[in-house]
N, C-alpha and C positions, 0 to 999 in steps of 0.2 A: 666358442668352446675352446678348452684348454686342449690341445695334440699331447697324446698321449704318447709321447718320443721323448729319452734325454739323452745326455750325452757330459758322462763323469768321467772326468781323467785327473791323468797328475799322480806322481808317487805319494801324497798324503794318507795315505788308505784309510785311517781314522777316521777324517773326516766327512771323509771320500764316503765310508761304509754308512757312517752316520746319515746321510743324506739318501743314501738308498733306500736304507730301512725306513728313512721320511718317508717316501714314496711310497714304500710297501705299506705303510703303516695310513698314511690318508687314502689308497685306496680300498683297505681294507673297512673305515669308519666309514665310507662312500658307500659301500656294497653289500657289507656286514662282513666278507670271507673273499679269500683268492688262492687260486692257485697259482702256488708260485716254483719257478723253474729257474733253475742256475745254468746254465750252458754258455762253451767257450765255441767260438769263431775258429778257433782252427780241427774242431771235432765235430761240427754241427753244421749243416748247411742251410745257407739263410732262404734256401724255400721253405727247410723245416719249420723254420723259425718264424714266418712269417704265416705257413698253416696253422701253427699252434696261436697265434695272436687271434687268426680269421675263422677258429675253432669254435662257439661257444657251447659251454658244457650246460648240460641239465641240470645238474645238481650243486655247483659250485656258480657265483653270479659275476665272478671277474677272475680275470688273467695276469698274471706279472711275471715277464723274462725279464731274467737278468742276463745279457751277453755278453761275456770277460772275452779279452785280446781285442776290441772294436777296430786298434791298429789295423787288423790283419784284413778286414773289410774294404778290399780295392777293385773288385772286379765292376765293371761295366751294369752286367746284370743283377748281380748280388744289390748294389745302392738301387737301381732302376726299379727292385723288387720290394724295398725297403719304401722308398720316395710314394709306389702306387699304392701300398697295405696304410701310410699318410694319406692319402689323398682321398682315401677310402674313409679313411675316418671321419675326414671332412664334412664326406656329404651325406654317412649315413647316421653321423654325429655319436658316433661309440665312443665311450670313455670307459667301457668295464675293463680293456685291454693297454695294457700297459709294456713297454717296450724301453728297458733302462741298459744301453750301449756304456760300457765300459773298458778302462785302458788303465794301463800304467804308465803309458808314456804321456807327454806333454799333447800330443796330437793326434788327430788321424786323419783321413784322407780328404782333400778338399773337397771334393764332390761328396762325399760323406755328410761330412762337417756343415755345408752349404744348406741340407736340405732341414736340420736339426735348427728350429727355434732356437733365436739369442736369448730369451727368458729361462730355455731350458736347459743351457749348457752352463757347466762352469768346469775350470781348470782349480783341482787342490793341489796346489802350489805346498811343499817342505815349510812347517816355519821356521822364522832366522833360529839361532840359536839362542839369543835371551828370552823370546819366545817361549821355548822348550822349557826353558830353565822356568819360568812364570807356572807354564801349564805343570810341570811336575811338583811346582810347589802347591800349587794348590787342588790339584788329585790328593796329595796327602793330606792336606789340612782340612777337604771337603771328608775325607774319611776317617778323621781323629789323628791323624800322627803328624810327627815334625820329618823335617828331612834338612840334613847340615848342607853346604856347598859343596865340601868334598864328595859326598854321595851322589848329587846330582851329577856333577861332571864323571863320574866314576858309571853312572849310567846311561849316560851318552855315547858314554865310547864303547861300552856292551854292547848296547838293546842298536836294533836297526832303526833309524829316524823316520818312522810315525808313530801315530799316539794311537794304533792300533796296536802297535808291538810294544810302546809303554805300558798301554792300561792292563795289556794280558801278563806281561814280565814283573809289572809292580803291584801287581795283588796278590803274587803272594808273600808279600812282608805281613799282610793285616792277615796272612792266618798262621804268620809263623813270630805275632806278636803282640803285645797288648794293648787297649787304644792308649793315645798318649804318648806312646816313644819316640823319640828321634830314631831316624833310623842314618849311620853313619858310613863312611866307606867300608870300616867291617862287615856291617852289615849286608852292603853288597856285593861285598867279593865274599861271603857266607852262603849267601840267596843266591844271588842269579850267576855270577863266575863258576859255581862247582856244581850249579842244577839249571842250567842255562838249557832250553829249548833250541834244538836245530831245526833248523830251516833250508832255506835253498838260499838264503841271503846267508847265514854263520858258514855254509858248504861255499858258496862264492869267494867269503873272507877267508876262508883258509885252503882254498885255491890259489889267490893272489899273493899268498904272502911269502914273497920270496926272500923272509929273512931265513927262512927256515930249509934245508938242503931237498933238494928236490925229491927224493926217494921220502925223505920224512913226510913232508907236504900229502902227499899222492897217497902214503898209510891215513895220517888223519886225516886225508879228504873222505877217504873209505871209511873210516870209523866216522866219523857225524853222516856220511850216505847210511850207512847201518841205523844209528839212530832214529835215522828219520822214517825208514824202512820198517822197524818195528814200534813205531807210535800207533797206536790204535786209531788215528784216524789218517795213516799215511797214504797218500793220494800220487801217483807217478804224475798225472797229467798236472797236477797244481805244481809238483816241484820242477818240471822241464820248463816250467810258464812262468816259474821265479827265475830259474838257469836265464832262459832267454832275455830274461826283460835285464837282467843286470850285467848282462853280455851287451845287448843295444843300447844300454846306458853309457856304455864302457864306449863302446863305440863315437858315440855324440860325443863322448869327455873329449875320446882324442880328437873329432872334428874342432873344438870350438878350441883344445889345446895343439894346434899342430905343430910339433916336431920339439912338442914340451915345453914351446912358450906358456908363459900363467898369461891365461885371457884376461881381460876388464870384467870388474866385479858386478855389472850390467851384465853379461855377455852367459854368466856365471850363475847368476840367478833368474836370467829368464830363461833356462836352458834345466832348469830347476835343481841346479846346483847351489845351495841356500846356506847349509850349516858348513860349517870346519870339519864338521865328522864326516859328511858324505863325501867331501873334496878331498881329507885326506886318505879316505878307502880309495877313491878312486882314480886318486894320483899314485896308490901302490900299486893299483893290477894294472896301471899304466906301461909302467913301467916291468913288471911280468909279460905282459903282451903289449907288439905291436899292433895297429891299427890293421895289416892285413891277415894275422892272425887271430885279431879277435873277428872278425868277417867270418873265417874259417872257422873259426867254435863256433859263433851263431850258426852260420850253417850245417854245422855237424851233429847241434841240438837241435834243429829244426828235421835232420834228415831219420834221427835214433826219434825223437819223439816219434813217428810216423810209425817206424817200424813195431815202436810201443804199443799203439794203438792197433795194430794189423796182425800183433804175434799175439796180445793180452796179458796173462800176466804170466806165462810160463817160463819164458825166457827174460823178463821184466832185469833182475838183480844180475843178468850178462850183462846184458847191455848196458846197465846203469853205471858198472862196473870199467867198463870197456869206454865207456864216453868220460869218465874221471879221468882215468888212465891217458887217454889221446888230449884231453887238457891239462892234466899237470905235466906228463910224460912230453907229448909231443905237441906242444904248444900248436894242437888245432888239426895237428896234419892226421891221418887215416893213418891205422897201420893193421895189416896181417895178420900180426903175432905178438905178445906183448915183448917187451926189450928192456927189464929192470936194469939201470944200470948203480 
């Protein structure tokens, strides 16, 4: 029988997502129906998680977790908990429960990693950049429209490098045009430049970007936090979970660049540094922060998430407020009191 365990990583998210929903979607034709559950590793405890797998329900005939952060899965008991609710399926040959471990990073814990099927793992590795440039052309051709070269590359440096945040960013040119169009760099500095979606990855980029004077930076880092704060499906725990992951990507940059050498282009892409656009975002916050510094914001958004989850949502837009402020302000360090200078 097929172990009903996988293990999805890698910044591709598109694809990434894509393959999830496979899962969801064949155990769904397997069963007729599931219930399915979204939960993250740093809010959920993997006894729960493993109850709910060893749960079955009366009226619904299968189960499907999805577990985002997988990284954060290092304890001793938490895998030994995981490996036994495996072992169990073994012998009592269940496949209605389904268990889909997911990451954003490239990796996660060996002993993790070990107990997860090599058929059932794969890493969605960024693709290169002519790559992108293929896929966006023919997104638009599969949907009636043309798209020139300037446009493209004018999209690349926009949109964040997956073809999840393509496909969502470039649908809306087919409702703001008619089939047939080329759609040109005006067109996308029209569309997505002045009705651009914020994120925790556009709040990242305009964190790092130290062309801009520090006091300005730390305003518009506030202004896209607002934004994203009043989107109707704004989520605290998904935007500290984007914070985090492109802070320990930040992290790795400077490992594999230390002291600002350019690593080997091997080095660089198995470390899932793939396009020009994501090297050159993150040769800029390189350069915003040091390597002990960005330590010190992961840690600082690892410490304000917590408190997130423990205060709810009362105090939510202090604190989110106050974690900007200690990263653009005080590159990571703690402070009292705020210190506009």
């Amino acid at each position: 029988m097929a172990v009903p365990v996988y293990l999805f990583t890698g910044p591709e998210f598109g694809e990434r997502n894509d393959q999830v929903n496979a899962v969801k979607s064949e155990l769904k034709k397997k069963f007729g129906d599931s219930d399915d559950f979204l939960l993250y590793a740093s809010d959920t405890a993997i006894e729960e998680v493993v109850a709910k797998l060893q749960t079955e329900s009366l009226f619904v005939p299968a189960t499907c977790i999805v577990l985002r952060e997988a990284e954060l899965i290092k304890k001793k008991e938490e895998i030994e908990l995981i490996s036994s609710w495996i072992e169990g399926t073994k012998k009592t040959k269940r496949e209605s429960a389904v268990l889909i471990l997911v990451s954003d990073e490239i990796s996660v814990d060996s002993k993790l990693d070990k107990i997860i099927p090599k058929e059932n793992k794969k890493i969605f590795w960024e693709m290169f950049e002519n790559k992108k440039e293929d896929w966006l052309r023919n997104f638009f051709r599969k949907n009636g429209y043309g798209i020139t070269a300037d446009a493209i590359e004018s999209i690349l440096d926009l949109l964040e490098n997956n073809t999840e945040a393509l496909r969502t960013e470039c649908s809306r040119f087919f409702m703001c045009f008619p089939k047939e169009h080329v759609v040109s760099a005006q067109d996308v500095e029209q569309i997505l430049s002045h009705n651009r979606e914020e994120s925790a990855f556009t709040l990242f980029d305009a964190m790092a970007d130290s062309s801009v004077p520090r006091q300005k930076r730390f305003e518009n880092s506030l202004a896209i936090l607002q934004k994203i704060m009043l989107t109707k499906n704004n989520n605290s725990v998904m935007l500290m979970a984007g914070l985090a992951s492109c802070f320990r990507r930040l992290e790795l940059w400077h490992s594999v660049n230390p002291s600002g050498a350019s690593a080997d282009e091997s080095v660089l892409r198995s470390n899932g540094f793939a396009s020009k656009t994501i090297r050159k975002q993150y040769a800029k916050a390189a350069k915003t922060w040091t390597f002990g510094q960005t330590a010190a914001i992961t840690a600082e958004i690892s410490s304000i998430d917590m408190e997130l989850r423990s205060s709810g949502t009362a105090l939510q837009d202090t604190y989110l407020s106050m974690l900007i402020y200690e990263i653009v302000m005080k590159n990571g360090a703690r402070c009292a009191k705020y210190e506009v200078s």
